[in-house]
N, C-alpha and C positions, 0 to 999 in steps of 0.2 A: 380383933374387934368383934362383940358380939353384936349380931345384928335381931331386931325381932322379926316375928314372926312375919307381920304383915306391917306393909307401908303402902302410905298415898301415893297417888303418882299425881299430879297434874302438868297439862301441856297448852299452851295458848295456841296451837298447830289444831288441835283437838278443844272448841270451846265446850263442846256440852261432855265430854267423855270425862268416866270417872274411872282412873285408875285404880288397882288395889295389886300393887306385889308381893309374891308370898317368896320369901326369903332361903326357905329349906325344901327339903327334896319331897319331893318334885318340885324344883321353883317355875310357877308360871307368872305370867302379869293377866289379870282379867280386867275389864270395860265393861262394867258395871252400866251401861247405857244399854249394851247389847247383849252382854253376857260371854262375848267374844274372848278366847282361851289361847294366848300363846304363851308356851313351854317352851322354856331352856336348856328343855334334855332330851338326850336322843334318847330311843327307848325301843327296846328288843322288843318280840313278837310275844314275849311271856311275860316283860312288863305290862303289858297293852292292856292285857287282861286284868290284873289288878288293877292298874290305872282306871280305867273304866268306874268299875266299884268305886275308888275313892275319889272321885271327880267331884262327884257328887257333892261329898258329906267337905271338900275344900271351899267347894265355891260358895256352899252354908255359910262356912268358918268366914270365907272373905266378903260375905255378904254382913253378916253380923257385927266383925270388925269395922266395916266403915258406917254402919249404923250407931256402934257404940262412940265411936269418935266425932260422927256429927251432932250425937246428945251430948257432947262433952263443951263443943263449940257454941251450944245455944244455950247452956249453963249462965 
């Protein structure tokens, strides 16, 4: 099965939290309320550092994705 990139999360546990998971590597799930980042993957001490760097330019991608999806909602 092919999965995309990024998906909603929602949880009634969690009322105001917006999930957003991203699917491919590095898969995290972010909460878009906080901005709070947990990862799926363990990551070596040389990962980290690249990691770093692209933290950034994912949390963009998962910010812009659930922006594009709740314009799609209010269509």
């Amino acid at each position: 099965m092919e999965l995309p990139k990024f998906l909603l999360g929602d949880n009634t546990d969690y009322p105001s939290a917006i999930f957003v998971v991203h699917t491919e590597y590095p898969r995290f799930i972010i909460n878009l309320e906080n901005d709070e980042v947990e990862w799926f993957e363990d990551f070596s001490t040389e990962d980290k550092a690249d990691l770093e760097a692209e933290t950034e330019n994912l949390i963009i991608e998962a910010t812009a994705f659930y922006d594009r999806e709740v314009a799609r909602y209010e269509e």
